[in-house]
C-alpha positions as CSV (number, residue, x, y, z in Angstrom):
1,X,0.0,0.0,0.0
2,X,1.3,3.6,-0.7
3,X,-1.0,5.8,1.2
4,X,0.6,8.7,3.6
5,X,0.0,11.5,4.8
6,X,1.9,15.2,3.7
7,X,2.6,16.9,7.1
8,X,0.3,19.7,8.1
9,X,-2.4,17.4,6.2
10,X,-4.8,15.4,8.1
11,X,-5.7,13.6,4.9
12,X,-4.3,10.3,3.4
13,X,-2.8,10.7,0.0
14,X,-2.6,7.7,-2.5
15,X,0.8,7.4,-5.0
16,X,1.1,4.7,-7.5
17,X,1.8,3.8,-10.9
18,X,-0.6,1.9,-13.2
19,X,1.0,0.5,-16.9
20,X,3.2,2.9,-16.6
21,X,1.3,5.9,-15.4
22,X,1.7,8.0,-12.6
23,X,-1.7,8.5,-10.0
24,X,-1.5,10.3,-7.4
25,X,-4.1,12.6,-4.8
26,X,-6.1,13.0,-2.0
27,X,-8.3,10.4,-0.9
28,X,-9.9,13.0,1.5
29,X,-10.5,10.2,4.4
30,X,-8.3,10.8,7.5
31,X,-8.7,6.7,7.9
32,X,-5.6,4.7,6.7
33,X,-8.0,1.6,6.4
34,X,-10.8,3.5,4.7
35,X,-8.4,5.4,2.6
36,X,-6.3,1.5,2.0
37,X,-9.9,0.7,0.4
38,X,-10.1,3.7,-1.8
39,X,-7.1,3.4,-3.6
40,X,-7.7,-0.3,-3.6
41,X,-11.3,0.6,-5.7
42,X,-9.1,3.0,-7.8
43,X,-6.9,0.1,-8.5
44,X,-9.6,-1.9,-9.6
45,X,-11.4,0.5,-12.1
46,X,-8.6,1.3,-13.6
47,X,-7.6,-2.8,-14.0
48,X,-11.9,-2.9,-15.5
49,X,-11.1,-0.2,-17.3
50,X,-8.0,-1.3,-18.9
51,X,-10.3,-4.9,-19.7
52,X,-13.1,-3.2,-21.6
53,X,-15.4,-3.4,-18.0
54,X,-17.0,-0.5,-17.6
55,X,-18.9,0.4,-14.2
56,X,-22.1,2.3,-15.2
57,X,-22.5,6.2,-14.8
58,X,-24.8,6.2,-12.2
59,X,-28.4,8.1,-13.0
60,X,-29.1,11.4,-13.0
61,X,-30.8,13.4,-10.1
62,X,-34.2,14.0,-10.6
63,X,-33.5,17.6,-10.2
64,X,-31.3,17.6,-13.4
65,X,-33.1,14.8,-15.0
66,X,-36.4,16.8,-15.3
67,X,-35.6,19.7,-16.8
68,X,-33.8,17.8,-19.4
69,X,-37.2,16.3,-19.8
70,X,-39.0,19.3,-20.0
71,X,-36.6,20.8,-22.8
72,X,-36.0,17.3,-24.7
73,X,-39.9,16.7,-25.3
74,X,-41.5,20.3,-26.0
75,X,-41.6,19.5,-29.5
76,X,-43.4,16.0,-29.2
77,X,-45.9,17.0,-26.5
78,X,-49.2,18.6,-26.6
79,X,-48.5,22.4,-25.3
80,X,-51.6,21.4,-22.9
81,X,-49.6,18.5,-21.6
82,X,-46.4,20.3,-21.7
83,X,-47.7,23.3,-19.4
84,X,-49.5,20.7,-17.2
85,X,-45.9,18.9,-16.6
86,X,-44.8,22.2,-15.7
87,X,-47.4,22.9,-13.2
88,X,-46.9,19.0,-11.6
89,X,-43.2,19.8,-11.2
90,X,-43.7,22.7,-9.0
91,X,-45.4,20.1,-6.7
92,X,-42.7,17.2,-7.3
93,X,-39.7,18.8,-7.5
94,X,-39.6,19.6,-3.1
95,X,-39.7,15.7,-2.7
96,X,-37.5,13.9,-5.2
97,X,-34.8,16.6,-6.7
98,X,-32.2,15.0,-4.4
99,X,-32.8,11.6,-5.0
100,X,-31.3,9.6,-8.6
101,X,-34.1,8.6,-10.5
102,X,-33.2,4.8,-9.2
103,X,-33.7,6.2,-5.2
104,X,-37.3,7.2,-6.1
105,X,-38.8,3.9,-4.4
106,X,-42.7,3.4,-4.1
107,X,-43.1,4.7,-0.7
108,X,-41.4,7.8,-1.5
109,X,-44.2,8.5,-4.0
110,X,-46.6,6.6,-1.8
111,X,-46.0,9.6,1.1
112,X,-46.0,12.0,-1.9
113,X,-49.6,11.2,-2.7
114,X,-51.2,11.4,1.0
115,X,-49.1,14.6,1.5
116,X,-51.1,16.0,-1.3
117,X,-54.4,15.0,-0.2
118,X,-53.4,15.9,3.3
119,X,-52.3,19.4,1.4
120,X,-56.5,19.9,-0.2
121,X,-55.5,18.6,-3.3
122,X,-58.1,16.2,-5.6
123,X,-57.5,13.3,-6.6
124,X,-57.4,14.3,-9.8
125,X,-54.6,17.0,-9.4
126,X,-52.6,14.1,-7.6
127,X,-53.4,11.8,-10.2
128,X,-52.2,14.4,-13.0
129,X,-48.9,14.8,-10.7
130,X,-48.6,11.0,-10.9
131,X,-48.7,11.0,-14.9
132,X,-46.2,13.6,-15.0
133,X,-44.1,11.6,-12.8
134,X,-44.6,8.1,-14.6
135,X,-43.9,10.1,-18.0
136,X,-40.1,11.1,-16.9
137,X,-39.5,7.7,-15.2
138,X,-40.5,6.3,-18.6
139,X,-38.5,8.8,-20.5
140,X,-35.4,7.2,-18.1
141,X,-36.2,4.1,-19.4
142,X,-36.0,4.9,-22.9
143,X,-32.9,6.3,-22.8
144,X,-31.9,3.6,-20.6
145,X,-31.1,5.0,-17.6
146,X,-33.4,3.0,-15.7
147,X,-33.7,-0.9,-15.8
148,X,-37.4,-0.5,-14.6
149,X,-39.9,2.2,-12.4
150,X,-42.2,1.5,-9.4
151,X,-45.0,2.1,-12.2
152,X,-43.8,-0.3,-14.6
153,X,-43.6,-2.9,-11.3
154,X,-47.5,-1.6,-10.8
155,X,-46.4,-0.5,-7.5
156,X,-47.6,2.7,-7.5
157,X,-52.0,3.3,-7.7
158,X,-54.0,6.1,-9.0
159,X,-56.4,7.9,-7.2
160,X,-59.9,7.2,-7.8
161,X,-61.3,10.4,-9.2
162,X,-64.5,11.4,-8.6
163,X,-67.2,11.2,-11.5
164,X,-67.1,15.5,-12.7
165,X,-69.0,14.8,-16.3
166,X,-71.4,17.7,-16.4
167,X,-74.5,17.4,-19.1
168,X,-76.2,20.8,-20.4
169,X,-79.6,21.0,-20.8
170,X,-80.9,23.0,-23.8
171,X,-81.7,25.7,-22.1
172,X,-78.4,25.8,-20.4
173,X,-76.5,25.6,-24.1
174,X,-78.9,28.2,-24.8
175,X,-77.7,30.6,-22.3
176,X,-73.7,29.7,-22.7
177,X,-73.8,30.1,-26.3
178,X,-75.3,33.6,-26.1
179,X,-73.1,34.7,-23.6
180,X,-70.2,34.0,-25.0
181,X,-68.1,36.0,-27.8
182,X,-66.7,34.7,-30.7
183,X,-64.6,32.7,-31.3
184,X,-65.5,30.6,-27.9
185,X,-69.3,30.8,-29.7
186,X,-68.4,29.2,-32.7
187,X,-65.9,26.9,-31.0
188,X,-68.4,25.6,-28.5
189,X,-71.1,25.1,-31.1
190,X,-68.5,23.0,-33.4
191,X,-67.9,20.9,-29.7
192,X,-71.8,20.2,-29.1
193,X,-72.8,19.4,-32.8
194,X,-70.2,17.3,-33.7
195,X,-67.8,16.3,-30.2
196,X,-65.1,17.5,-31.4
197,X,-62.2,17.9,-28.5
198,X,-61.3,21.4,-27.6
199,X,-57.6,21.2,-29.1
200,X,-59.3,19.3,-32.5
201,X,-62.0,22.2,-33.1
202,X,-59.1,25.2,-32.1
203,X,-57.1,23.6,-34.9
204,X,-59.2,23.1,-37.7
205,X,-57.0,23.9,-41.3
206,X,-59.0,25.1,-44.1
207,X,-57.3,22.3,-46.4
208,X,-59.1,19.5,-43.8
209,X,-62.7,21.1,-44.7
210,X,-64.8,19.8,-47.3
211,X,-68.1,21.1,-47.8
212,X,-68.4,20.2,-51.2
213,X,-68.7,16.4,-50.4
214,X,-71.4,14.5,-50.0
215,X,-71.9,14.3,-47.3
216,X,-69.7,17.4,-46.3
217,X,-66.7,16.2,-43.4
218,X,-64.1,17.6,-41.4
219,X,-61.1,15.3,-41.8
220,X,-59.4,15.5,-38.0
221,X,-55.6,14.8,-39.0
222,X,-54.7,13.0,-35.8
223,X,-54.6,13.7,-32.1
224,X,-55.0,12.1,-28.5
225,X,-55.4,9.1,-29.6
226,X,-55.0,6.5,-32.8
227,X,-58.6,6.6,-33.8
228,X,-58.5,10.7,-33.4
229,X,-57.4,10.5,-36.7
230,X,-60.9,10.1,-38.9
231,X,-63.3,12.1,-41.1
232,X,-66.5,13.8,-39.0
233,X,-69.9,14.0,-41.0
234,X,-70.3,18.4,-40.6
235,X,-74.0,19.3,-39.6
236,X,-75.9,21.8,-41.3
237,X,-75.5,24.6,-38.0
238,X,-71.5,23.8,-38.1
239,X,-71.4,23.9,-41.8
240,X,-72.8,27.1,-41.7
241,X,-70.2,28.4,-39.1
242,X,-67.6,26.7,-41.5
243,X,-68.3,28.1,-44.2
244,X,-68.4,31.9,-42.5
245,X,-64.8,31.2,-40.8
246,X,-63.4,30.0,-44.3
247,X,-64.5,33.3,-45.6
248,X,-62.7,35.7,-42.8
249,X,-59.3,33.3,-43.0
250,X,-56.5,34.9,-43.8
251,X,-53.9,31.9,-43.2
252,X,-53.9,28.1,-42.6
253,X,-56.1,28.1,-39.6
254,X,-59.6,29.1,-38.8
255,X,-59.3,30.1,-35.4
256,X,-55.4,31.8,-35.2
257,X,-53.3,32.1,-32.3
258,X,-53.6,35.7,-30.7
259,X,-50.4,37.8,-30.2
260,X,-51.2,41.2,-28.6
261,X,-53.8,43.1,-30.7
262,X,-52.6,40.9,-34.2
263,X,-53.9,37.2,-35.1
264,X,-51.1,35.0,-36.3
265,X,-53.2,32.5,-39.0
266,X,-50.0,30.7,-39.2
267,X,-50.6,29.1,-35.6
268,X,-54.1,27.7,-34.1
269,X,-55.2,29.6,-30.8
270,X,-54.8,27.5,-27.7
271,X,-56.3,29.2,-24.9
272,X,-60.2,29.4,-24.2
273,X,-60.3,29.3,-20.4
274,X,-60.8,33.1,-20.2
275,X,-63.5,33.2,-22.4
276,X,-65.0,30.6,-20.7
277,X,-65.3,31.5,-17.6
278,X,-66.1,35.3,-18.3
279,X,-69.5,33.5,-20.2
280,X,-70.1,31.5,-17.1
281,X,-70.0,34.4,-15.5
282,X,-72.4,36.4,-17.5
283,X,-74.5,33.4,-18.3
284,X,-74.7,32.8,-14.5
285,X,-75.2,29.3,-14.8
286,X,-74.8,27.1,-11.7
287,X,-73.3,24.4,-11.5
288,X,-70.5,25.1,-13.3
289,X,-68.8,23.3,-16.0
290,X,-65.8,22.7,-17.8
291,X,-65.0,23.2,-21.3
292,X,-64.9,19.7,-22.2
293,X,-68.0,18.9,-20.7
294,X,-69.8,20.1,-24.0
295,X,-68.2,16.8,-25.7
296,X,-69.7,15.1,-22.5
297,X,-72.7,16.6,-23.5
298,X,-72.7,15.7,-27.3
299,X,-72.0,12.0,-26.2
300,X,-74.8,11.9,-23.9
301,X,-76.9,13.1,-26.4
302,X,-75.9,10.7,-29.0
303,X,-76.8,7.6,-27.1
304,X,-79.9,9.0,-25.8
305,X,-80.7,9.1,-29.6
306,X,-80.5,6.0,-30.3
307,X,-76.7,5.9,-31.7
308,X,-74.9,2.5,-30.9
309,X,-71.4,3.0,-29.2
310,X,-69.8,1.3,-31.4
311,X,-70.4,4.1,-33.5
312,X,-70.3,6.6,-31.4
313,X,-67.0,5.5,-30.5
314,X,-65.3,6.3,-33.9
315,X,-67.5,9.6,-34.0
316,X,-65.2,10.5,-31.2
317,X,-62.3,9.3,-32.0
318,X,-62.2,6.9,-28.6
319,X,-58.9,4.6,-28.5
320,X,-61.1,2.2,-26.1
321,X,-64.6,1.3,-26.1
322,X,-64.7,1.5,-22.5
323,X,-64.2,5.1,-22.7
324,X,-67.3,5.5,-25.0
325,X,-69.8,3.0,-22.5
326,X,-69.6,5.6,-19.9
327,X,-72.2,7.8,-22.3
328,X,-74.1,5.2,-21.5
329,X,-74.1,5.4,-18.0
330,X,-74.5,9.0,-18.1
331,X,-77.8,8.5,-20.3
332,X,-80.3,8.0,-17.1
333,X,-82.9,9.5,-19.4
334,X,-81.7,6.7,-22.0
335,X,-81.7,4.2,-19.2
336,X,-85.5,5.6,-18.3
337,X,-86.2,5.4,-21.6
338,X,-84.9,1.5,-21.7
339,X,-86.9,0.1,-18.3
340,X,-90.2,1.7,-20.0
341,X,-90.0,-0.2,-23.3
342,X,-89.1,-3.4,-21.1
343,X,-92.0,-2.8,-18.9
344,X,-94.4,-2.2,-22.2
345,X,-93.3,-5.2,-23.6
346,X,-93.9,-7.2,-20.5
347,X,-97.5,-5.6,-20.5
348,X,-97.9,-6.7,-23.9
349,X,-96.1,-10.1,-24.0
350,X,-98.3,-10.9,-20.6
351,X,-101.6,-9.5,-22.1
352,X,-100.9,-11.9,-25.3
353,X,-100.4,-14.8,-23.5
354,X,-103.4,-14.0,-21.6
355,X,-105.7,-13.8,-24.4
356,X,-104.0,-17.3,-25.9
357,X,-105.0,-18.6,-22.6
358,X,-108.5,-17.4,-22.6
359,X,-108.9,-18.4,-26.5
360,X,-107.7,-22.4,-26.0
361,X,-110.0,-22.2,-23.1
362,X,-113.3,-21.4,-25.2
363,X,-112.1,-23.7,-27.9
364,X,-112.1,-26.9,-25.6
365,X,-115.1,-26.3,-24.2
């Protein structure tokens, strides 16, 4: 062993020569033993090294880790998703920025969750801080930096959210549609006759339009989900608010981005909560409801008029069936509507075989 210390130094210093090269430092440990066992482990990289064996970087800190995220998948993500990630972080960041992605265990995000429900938070914001987390850890993965996550091991479970579809009535459509300014109005209308999402309706190109088909569709070039991509049969109230738009565009899309006082037709608009809420506000409807809930309300709709969900389902672009059934269960008129043509049919089955009865009885007699 060559380690010493320099006078005046309270740390040991390691000295040797490896194929022929000088190393030589501070070990920074004021234990001969511990500082024995540290140029020992230098020894021994160097000897791996030397046979192609190389010991793996360890992985990053989440700390570092996330904003490379952040600036590595701006282009790929959604700008909804990749503001929401921004908002989760502010929430994750205090917990696990000094752990490596491999030290983030399941009860480290097990504590994070009650802390937030402890905190006031839904389970829906906690659950939208979960996915942000599960998206980076995957991100590791690619990139392999990870050999596996608590989520991939299915040790980590969502939140059950609670149920926050909202149905309009008529008259509640009625009142939000006058109330609000252009170009939420048009917007919303687009949503309710034909289910669009938001993001698909805000982005609507003139080159996806065709009115002069028969029938007339908007072709939806892709989006959330596989099946977003597909062609949506235009009603006669959105082709007329089509065919206005196509008329006032001065660029690529119908409703363009806003910057200041200008509209840049080069870029779809992306933000309609303001507008929103100020017609909530004027339209003083109570309960209140979220934007998306008008896509709640043209699925509802459909299946209480006798559309299939099967249908319905590519209407809407849904990935999953299951996603569409829930109409279903939002339907209770539809599910009125059901029980009562049962219960006629019963009546009516019950009162034939009645009369059968009645007849074989007069014709034995």
């Amino acid at each position: 062993m060559s380690v010493f210390k320099r006078e005046g130094s309270p740390f040991y210093q390691f000295d040797f020569v490896f194929m022929g090269r000088r190393f030589w430092g501070s070990t920074k440990l004021t234990n001969r033993k511990a500082a024995e066992r540290y140029e020992n482990k230098m020894r021994e990289k160097l000897a791996q090294s030397r046979g192609g064996i190389l010991e793996p970087e360890p992985p990053p800190l989440f700390l570092h880790f996330a904003s490379e995220f952040l600036s590595r998948t701006r282009a790929e993500l959604r700008p909804r998703a990749w503001k929401r990630y921004q908002v989760s972080l502010k929430s994750l960041r205090p917990w696990f920025d000094s752990k490596r992605l491999d030290e983030i265990r399941a009860d480290d995000i097990e504590r994070f969750k009650q802390a937030r429900l402890q905190k006031g938070c839904s389970p829906s914001t906690v659950n939208r801080d979960l996915a942000c987390l599960r998206r980076i850890l995957s991100f590791a993965l690619q990139l392999d930096l990870l050999a596996t996550t608590p989520f991939v091991t299915k040790k980590v479970r969502f939140l059950k959210e609670r149920g926050r579809e909202r149905i309009l009535t008529f008259e509640e459509e009625r009142r939000y549609l006058n109330a609000a300014r252009n170009p939420l109005r048009d917007i919303a209308t687009l949503i309710l006759e034909m289910g669009l999402r938001p993001e698909e309706a805000c982005s609507i190109r003139r080159e996806n339009i065709h009115l002069a088909s028969v029938p007339a569709f908007l072709h939806i070039a892709g989006g959330k989900t596989k099946n977003a991509k597909r062609d949506v049969v235009v009603t006669d109230r959105g082709a007329q608010i089509l065919r206005r738009r196509l008329l006032q565009a001065k660029g690529d899309y119908l409703f363009p981005a806003r910057v200041g006082r200008r509209f840049d037709w080069s870029r779809p608009m992306g933000e309609l909560h303001p507008a929103h809420y100020q017609a909530l506000e004027d339209s003083k409807i109570q309960p209140r409801f979220q934007i998306y809930d008008l896509r709640h309300t043209y699925g509802t709709r459909a299946i209480e008029s006798g559309t299939d969900p099967l249908t319905l389902m590519r209407l809407m672009g849904h990935q999953d069936l299951k996603t569409t059934m829930r109409y279903v269960h939002l339907s209770k008129r539809h599910l009125v509507e059901a029980q009562v043509k049962i219960e006629r049919y019963r009546a009516r089955r019950e009162k034939e075989e009645k009369q059968k009865g009645e007849r074989r009885r007069v014709a034995t007699r």
